[in-house]
Structure formats: structure tokens, C-alpha cells
C-alpha positions in Angstrom: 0.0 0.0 0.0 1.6 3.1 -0.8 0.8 6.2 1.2 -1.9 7.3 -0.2 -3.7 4.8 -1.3 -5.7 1.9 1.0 -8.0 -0.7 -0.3 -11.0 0.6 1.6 -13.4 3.0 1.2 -12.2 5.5 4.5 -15.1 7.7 6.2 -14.5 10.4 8.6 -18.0 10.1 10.7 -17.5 13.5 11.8 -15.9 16.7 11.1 -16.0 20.3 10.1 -14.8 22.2 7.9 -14.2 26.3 7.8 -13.4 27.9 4.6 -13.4 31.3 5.8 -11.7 31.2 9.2 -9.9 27.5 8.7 -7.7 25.2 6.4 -11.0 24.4 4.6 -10.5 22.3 1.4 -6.7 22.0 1.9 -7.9 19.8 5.4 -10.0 17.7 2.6 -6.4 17.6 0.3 -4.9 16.2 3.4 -7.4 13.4 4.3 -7.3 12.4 0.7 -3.7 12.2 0.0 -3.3 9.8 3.0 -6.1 7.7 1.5 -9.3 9.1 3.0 -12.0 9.2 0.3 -15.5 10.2 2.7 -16.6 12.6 4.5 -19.3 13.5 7.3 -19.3 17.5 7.5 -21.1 18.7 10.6 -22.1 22.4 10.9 -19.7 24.1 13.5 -21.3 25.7 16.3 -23.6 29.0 14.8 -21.5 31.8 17.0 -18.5 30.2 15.4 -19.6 31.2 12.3 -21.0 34.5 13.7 -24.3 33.6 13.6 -26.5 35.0 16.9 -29.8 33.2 16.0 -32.9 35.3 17.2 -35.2 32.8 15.7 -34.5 29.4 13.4 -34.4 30.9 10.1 -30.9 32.5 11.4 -29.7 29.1 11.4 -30.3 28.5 7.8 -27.0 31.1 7.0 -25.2 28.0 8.7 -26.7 25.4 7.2 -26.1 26.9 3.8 -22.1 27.6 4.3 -21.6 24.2 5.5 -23.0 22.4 2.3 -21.4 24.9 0.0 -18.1 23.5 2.1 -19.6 19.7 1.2 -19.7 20.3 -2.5 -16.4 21.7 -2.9 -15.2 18.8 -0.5 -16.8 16.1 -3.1 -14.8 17.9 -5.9 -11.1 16.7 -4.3 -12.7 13.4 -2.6 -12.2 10.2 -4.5 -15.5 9.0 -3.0 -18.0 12.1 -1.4 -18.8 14.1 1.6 -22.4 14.5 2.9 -23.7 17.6 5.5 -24.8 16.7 9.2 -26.8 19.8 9.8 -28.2 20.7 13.4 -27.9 22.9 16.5 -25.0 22.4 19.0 -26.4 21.8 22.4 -23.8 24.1 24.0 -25.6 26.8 22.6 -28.0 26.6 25.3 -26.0 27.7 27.8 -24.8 30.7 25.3 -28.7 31.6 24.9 -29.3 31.4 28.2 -26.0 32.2 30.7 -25.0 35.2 28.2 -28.6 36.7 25.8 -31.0 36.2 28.6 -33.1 33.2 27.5 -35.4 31.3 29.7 -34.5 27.9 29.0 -37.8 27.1 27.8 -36.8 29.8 25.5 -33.8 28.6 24.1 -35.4 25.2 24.3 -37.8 27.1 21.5 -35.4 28.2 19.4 -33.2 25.4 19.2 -36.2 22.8 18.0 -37.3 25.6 15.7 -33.2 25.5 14.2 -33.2 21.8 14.0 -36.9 22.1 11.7 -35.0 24.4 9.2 -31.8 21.2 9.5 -34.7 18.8 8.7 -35.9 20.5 5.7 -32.8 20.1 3.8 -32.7 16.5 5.2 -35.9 16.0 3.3 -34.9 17.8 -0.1 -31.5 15.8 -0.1 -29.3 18.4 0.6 -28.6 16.8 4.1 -27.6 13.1 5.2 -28.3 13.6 8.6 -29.4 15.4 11.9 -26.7 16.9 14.7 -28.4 17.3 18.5 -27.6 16.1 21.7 -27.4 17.7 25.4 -24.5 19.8 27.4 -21.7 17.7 28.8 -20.6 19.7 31.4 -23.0 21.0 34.5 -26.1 22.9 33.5 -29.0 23.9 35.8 -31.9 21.4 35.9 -34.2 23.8 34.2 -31.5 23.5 31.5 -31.0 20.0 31.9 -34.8 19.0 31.1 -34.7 21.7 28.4 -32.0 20.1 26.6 -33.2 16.5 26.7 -36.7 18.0 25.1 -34.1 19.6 22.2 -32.6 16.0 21.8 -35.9 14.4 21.9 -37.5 16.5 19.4 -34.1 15.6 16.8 -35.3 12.1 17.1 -38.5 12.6 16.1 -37.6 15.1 13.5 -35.0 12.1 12.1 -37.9 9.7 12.5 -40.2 11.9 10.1 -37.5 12.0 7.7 -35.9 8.5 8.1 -32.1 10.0 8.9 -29.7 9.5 11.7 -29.1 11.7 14.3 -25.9 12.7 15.8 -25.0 13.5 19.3 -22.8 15.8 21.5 -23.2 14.2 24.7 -21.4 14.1 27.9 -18.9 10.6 28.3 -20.6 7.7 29.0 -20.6 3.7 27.8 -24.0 3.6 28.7 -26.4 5.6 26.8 -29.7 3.2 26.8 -31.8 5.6 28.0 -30.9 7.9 24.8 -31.6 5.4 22.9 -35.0 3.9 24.0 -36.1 7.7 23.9 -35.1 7.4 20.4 -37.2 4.5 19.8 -40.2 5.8 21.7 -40.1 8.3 18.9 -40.1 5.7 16.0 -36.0 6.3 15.4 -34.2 2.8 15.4 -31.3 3.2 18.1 -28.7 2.2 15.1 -29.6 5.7 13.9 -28.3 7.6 17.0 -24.7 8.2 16.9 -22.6 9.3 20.1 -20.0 11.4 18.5 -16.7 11.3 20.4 -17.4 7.5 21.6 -15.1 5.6 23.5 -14.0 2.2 22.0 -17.4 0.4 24.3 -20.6 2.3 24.1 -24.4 0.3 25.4 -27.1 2.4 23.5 -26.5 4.1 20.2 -23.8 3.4 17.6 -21.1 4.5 18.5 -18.7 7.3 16.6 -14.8 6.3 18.1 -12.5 9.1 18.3 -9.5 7.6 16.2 -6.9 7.2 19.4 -5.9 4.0 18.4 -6.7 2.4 22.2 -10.1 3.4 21.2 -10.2 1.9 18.6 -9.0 -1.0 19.3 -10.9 -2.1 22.0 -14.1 -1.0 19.5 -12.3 -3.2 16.9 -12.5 -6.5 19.4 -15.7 -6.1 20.0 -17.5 -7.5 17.0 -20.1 -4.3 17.0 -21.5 -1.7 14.9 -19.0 1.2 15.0 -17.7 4.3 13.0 -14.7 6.3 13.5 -13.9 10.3 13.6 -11.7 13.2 13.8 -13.6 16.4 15.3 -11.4 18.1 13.5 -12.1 21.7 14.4 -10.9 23.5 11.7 -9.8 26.7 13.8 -6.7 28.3 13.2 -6.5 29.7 16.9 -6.9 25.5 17.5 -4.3 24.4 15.3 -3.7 21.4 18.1 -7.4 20.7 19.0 -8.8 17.2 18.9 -7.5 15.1 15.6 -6.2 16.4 12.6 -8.0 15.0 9.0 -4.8 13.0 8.3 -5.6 10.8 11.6 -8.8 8.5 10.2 -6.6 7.2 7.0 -4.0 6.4 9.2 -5.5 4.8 11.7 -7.0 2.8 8.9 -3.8 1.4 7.8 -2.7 0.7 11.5 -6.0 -1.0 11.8 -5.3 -3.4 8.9 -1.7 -3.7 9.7 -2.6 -4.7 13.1 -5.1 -7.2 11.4 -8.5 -6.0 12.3 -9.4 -6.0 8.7 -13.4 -7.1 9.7 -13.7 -4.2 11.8 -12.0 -1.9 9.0 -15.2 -3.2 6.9 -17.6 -2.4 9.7 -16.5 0.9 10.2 -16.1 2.0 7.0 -18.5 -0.2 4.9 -21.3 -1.7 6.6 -21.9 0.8 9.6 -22.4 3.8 7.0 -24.4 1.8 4.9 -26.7 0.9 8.0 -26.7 4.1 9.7 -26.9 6.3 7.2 -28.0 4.5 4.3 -24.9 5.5 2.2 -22.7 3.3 0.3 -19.3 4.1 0.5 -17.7 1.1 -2.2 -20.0 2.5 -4.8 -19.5 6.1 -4.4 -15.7 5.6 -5.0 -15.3 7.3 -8.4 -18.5 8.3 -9.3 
């Protein structure tokens, strides 16, 4: 195998991209020289992107930006990218500790954002949903605000038939997550905990590419997928994984000889979480 090249489709679950403030398309350059040829794209936060929302239209700016990012991501990718579009859940606290929200307020606001996501979910402009709760303390009135926000994604991705994916705080056991996903008509294989340790009870989890990680995720003979967070934030440089890390890990993965959970993760969790098939959008 030479370095850029891997005989595997290679998916980078989640990530985001920055065109104005960031490396933008030149992260995409990286992850495909090393042999990365799929992308996941999740919005970054609004306020990152300068966006105070008022009501959920003001999300749309966001939404728009990160799928102009998408496209010009598919034009270098040997395979594709596709947009995860939602709200964060830390802008709760932004809403409400710093603009003066009620929580029920924010609460509002945030379901009203993650409509708008939905709609490009049902034109096919967007794979799939981004939600989840704070993972740091919160009030309670915050607490049960959040969890409605969450709640409502699942039943939004349940209307559209798409996956949701999570910001959450660290767990291995998410079951309760889950089951309120399925009391909403959302299978649980369609919830993904972004930033998932290797061992995760609940939804599917999305393994940050540290290779102990993965490799406890690798000997476990589960559904699993595999990520960056790459920031994209030029104050950041440092922050979380770089896009290189995925394709890398990859090829440690296979040298190591985990090649059926290379499949999994790149192969046959896409294809049942998302509904996307990575071998035959290699070349289009």
C-alpha cells in the first residue's frame, strides 16, 4: 500500500470544515492524499460562524455555508462528503447564561433550528441530523430543556428517516438515549454518540481515532464508526485530531489485522446508519 492509497473505502464520521476562518478544502487535500476518500461535515457551532440566532431561520445562514463546504469537499474526494446539519447543544447555555433566554426559550429556538436542518434532510441536501445535550453541568431547568431539544431531533429524524448525531457528555451507557429514540419511532442504530469511547451500550457509536479506542471498538465485533472532530480553527491548530488521523489509523488497523472491523466501520456501519454506500460512491 503506498501512502496514499488503501483498499477501503475510508469515512471520517465527523468533522468540520471552515473555509473562511480555517484550512478548509486544503484539510480535505490532506485526508485524501493519505487515502481518506468520505466525509461527514457537521455544521460548527452558529457563534463560530458569527451567527447569533434570534429565531431558526438565522440558522439556515449556517446550514447553507456548511454544504457549500460539502460540495467543494466532493470535488477533491475520491469518494464524497455529505452535511450533518443541526444545532449544538452548548448553545443553550450561550442563549441562556449570556442573551438572557429562559431555558424554555432557548429550548424554542433550538427545535425551531433543528426544523429548518430537517428540511434540507428532506430535499436531499442533508444526510443527517446533529443534536444532543450539554456535557458539562447545567441547571436542571437547563437539563430538562435540553433533553426536550434531543428528543425533538429524534423525532424530527424519525419523520425524515435519517440518523441523528450526538454531543453528549462521556458515557458507555447511553440506553436511556436510545430507548427515547425508539419511543419516537428512530431505530437506536440511527443515534450516533459522537466522540465514543471504544465500548458504548445504546446508540452506535462514533470512536475518536486514538488507536486504544479503537481497538478495543475493533474487538468487540459491533456496529461502529470512526472520527476526527477536526475543528478546523486556526487559533486551534492542536485541537482534537487532525484530518490525516482516520486514513492512518485505517492502515494501522489493517496492519494490526483488524481488517473485519475496517469493513464495519467504513462499509457496513455507514451503509446501515446512514443509508450511504461508501464502495460505490468511490469514483462516481
Amino acid at each position: 500500500m503506498s501512502d496514499g492509497t488503501l483498499p477501503t473505502p475510508v469515512l471520517d464520521n465527523h468533522l468540520h470544515l471552515d473555509p473562511r476562518h480555517g484550512r478548509g478544502i486544503e484539510a480535505v487535500k490532506d485526508f485524501a492524499r493519505v487515502g481518506g476518500t468520505h466525509l461527514l461535515v457537521v455544521n460548527k457551532p452558529s457563534w463560530h460562524l458569527g451567527v447569533e440566532a434570534d429565531e431558526p431561520e438565522d440558522f439556515r445562514a449556517v446550514f447553507e455555508e456548511t454544504i457549500a463546504a460539502v460540495a467543494d469537499a466532493t470535488e477533491v474526494l475520491p469518494g464524497r462528503a455529505w452535511p450533518v446539519l443541526g444545532v449544538h447543544p452548548g448553545l443553550v447555555s450561550r442563549l441562556v447564561d449570556e442573551r438572557g433566554f429562559a431555558p424554555e426559550e432557548a429550548r424554542d429556538l433550538m427545535q425551531g433550528g433543528l426544523e429548518v436542518a430537517a428540511e434540507y434532510v428532506a430535499d436531499g441536501r442533508a444526510l443527517a441530523l446533529k443534536s444532543g445535550r450539554p456535557h458539562y453541568e447545567v441547571t436542571d431547568a437547563v437539563w430538562a430543556a435540553s433533553n426536550e431539544v434531543m428528543r425533538h431531533a429524534f423525532a424530527l429524524g424519525a419523520d425524515h428517516d435519517c440518523a441523528v448525531q450526538l454531543h453528549t457528555e462521556a458515557s458507555e451507557d447511553l440506553t436511556e438515549i436510545a430507548e427515547w429514540a425508539e419511543e419516537r419511532g428512530l431505530s437506536r442504530t440511527q443515534v450516533v454518540k459522537h466522540y465514543a469511547a471504544g465500548k458504548l451500550a445504546g446508540p452506535t457509536p462514533s470512536v475518536m481515532s486514538e488507536k486504544d479506542r479503537l481497538e478495543r471498538a475493533a474487538e468487540r465485533d459491533e456496529p461502529f464508526l470512526m472520527e476526527t472532530d477536526f475543528v478546523d480553527d486556526p487559533d486551534k491548530p492542536g485541537a482534537v485530531l487532525g484530518p490525516k488521523t482516520v486514513p492512518r489509523r485505517v492502515r494501522w488497523l489493517l496492519e494490526e489485522g483488524y481488517e473485519d472491523a475496517v469493513r464495519r466501520a467504513h462499509v457496513e456501519t455507514p451503509r446501515d446508519v446512514y443509508g450511504i454506500d461508501t464502495e460505490a460512491t468511490l469514483d462516481e
